[in-house]
ROSE-194401 format. One line per field, with one value per atom (N, C-alpha, C, O, CB): residue number from 1; atom name; x, y, z. Coordinates in steps of 0.2 Angstrom, whole numbers. Each point is the difference from the previous one (the first is absolute). Last residue first. Glycine has a CB too. Layout:
BEGIN
nr <- NUM;... $
atom <- CA;... $
x <- X;... $
y <- Y;... $
z <- Z;... $
This chain:
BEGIN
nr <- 85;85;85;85;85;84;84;84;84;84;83;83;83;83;83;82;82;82;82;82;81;81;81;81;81;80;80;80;80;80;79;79;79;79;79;78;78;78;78;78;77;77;77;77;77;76;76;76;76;76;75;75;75;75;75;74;74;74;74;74;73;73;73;73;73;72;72;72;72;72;71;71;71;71;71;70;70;70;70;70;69;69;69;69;69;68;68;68;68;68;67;67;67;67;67;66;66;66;66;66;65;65;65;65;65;64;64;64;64;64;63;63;63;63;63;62;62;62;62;62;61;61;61;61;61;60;60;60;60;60;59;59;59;59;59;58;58;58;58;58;57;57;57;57;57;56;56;56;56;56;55;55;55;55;55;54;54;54;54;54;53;53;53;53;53;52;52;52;52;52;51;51;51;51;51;50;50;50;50;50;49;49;49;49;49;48;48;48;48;48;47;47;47;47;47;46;46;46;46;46;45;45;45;45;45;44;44;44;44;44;43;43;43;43;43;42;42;42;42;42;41;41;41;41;41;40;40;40;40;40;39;39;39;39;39;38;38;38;38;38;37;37;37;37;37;36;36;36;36;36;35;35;35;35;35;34;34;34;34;34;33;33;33;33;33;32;32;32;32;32;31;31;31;31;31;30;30;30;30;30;29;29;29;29;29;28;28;28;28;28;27;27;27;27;27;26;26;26;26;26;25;25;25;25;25;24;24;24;24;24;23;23;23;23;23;22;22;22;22;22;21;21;21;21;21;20;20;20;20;20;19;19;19;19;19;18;18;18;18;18;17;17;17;17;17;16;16;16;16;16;15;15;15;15;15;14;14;14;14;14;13;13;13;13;13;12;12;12;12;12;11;11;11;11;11;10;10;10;10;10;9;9;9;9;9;8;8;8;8;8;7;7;7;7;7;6;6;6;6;6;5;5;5;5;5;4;4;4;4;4;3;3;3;3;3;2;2;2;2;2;1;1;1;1;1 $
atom <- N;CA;C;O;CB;N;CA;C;O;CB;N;CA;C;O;CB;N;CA;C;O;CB;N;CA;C;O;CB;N;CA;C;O;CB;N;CA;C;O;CB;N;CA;C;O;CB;N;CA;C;O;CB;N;CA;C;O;CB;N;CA;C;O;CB;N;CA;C;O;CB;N;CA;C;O;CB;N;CA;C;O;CB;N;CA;C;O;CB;N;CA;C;O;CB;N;CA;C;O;CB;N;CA;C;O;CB;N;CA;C;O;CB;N;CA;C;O;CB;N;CA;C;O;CB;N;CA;C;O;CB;N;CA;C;O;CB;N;CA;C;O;CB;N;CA;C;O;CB;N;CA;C;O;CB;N;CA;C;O;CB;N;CA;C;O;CB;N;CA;C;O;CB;N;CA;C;O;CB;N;CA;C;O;CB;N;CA;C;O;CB;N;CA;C;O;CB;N;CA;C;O;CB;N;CA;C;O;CB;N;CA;C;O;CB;N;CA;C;O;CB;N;CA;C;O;CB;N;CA;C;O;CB;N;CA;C;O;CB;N;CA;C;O;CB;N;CA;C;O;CB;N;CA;C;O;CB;N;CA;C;O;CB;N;CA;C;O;CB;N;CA;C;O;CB;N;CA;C;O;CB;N;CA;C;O;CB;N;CA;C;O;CB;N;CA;C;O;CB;N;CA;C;O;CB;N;CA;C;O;CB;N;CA;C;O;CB;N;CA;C;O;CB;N;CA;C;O;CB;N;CA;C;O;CB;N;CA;C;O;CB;N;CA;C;O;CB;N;CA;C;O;CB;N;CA;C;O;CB;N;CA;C;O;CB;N;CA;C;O;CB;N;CA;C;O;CB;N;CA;C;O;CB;N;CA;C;O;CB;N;CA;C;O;CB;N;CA;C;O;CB;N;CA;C;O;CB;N;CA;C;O;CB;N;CA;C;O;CB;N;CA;C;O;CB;N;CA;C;O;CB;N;CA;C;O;CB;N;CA;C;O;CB;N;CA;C;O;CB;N;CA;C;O;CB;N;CA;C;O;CB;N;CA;C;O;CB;N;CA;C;O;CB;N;CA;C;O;CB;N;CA;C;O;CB;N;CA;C;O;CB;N;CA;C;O;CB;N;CA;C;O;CB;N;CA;C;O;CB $
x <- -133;-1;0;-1;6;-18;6;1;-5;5;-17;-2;8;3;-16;17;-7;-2;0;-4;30;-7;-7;1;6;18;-5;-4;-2;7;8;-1;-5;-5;17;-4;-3;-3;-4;10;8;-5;-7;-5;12;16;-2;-6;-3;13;8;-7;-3;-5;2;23;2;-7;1;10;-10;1;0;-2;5;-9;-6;2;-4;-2;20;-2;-6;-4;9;8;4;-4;1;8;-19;2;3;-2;7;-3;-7;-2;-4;0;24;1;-8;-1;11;-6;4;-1;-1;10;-18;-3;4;-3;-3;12;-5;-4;-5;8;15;3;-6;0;12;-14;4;-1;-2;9;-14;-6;4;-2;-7;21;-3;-3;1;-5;17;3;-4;1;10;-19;1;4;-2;4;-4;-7;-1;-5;1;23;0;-7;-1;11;-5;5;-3;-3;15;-22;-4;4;-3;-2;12;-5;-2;-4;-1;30;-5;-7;1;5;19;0;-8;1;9;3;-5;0;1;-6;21;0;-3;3;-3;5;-1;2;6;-5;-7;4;2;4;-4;-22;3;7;1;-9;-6;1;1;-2;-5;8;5;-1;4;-2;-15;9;2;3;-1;-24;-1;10;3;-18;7;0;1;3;-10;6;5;-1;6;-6;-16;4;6;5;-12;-11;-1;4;1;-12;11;2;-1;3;-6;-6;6;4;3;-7;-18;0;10;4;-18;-1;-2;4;0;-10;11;2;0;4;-9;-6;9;3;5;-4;-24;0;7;3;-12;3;-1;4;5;-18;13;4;0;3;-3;-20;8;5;0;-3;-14;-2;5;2;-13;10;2;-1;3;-6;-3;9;0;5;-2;-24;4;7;3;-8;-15;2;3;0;2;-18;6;2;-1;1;-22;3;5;0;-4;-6;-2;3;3;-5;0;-7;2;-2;-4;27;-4;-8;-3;12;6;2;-5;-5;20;-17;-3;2;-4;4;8;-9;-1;-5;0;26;-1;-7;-4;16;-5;1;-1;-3;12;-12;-6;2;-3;0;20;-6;-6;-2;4;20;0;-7;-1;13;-6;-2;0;-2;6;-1;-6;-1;-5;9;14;-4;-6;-4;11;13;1;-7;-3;15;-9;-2;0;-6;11;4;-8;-2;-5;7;21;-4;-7;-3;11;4;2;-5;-3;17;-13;-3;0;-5;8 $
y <- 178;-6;2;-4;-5;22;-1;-6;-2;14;-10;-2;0;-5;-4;7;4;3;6;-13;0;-4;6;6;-11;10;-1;-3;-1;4;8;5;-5;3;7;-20;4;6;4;-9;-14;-2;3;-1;-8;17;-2;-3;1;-2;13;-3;-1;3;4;1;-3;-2;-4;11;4;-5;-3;-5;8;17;-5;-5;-5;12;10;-3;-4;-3;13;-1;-3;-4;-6;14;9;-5;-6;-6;17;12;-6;-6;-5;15;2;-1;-3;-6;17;-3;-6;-2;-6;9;18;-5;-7;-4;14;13;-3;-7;-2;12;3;-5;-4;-6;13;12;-5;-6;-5;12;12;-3;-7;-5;19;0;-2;-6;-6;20;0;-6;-3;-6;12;15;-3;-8;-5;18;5;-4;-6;-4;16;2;-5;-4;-6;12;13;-7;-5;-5;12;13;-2;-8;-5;19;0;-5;-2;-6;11;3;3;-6;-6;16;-17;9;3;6;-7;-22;3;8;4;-14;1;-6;2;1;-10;19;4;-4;1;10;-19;1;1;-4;0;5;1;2;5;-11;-6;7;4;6;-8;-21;3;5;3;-10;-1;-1;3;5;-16;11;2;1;5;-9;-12;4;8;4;-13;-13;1;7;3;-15;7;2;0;4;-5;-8;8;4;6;-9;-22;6;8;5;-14;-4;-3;4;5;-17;10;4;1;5;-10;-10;5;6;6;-13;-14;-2;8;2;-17;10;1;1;4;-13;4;6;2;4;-5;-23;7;7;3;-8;-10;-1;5;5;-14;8;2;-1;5;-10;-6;9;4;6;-8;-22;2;8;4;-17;5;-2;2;3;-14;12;5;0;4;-4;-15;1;6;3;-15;9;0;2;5;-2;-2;-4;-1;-2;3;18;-7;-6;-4;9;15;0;-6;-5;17;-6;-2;-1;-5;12;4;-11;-1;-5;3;25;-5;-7;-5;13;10;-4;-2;-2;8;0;-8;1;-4;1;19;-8;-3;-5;6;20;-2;-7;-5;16;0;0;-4;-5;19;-8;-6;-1;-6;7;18;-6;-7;-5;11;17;2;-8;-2;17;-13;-2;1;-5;7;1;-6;-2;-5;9;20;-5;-6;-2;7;8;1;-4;-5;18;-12;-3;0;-5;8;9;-6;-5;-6;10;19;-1;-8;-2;14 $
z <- 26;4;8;4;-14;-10;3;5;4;-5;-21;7;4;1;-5;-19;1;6;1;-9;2;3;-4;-2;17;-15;-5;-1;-6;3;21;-3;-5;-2;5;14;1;-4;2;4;-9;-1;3;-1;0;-1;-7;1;-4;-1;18;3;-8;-1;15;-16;5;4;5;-5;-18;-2;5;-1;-6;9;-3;-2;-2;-2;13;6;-3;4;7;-27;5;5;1;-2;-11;-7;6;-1;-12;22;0;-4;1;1;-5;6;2;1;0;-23;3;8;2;-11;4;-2;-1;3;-7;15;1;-2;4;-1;-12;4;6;3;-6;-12;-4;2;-4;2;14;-4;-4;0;-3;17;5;-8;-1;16;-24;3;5;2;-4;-7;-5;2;-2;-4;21;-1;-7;-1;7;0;3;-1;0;6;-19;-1;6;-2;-1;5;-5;-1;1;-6;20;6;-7;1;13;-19;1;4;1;-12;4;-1;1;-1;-8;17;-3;0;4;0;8;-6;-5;-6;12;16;-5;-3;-1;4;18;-2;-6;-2;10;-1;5;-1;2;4;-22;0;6;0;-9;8;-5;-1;-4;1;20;2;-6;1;6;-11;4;2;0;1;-13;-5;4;-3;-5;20;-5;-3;1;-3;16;3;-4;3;6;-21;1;4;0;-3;-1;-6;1;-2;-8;26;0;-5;0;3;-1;4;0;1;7;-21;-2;3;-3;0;10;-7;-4;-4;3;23;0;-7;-1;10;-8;3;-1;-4;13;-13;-5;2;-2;0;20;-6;-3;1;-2;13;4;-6;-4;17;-18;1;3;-2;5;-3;-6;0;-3;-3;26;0;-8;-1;11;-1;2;-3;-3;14;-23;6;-2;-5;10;-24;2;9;3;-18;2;1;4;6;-14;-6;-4;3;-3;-7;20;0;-4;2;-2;7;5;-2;3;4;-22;1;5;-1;1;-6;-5;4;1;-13;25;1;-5;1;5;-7;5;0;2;7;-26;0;5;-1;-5;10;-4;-1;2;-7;16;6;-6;2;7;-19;3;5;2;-4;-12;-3;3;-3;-4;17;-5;-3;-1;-3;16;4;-3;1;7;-21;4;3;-1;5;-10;-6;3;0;-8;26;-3;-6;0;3;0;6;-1;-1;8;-20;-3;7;-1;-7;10;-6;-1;-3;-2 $
């Protein structure tokens, strides 16, 4: 379920970056930024942290967003160019 979501959202994002632009390597990132929380959330409902895939999807989504938040800063002129550099 949580994997699936992951991928349900990450296949459309890099063909948006890709159509407006954007190299592999930020796509890649992205992707991680997205992919990463989700084997977290995934570990903690592996090790009965999480009481259910609804919790943990709950923590995938949380944490999915700082976490991309992170990798736009880290390319800032990537993300607020018009035209990707």
């Amino acid at each position: 379920l949580l994997f699936g979501m992951a991928t349900y959202m990450t296949v459309p994002m890099v063909a948006w970056m890709r159509h407006r632009g954007h190299g592999w390597l930020p796509c890649v990132e992205m992707s991680a930024a997205m992919y990463v929380p989700t084997f977290g959330a995934l570990a903690l409902l592996e090790a009965g942290v999480l009481g259910d895939a609804h919790a943990a999807m709950a923590v995938q989504h949380v944490v999915m967003f700082p976490a991309m938040f992170g990798v736009m800063l880290l390319r800032r002129g990537e993300y607020s160019a018009h035209e990707p550099a």
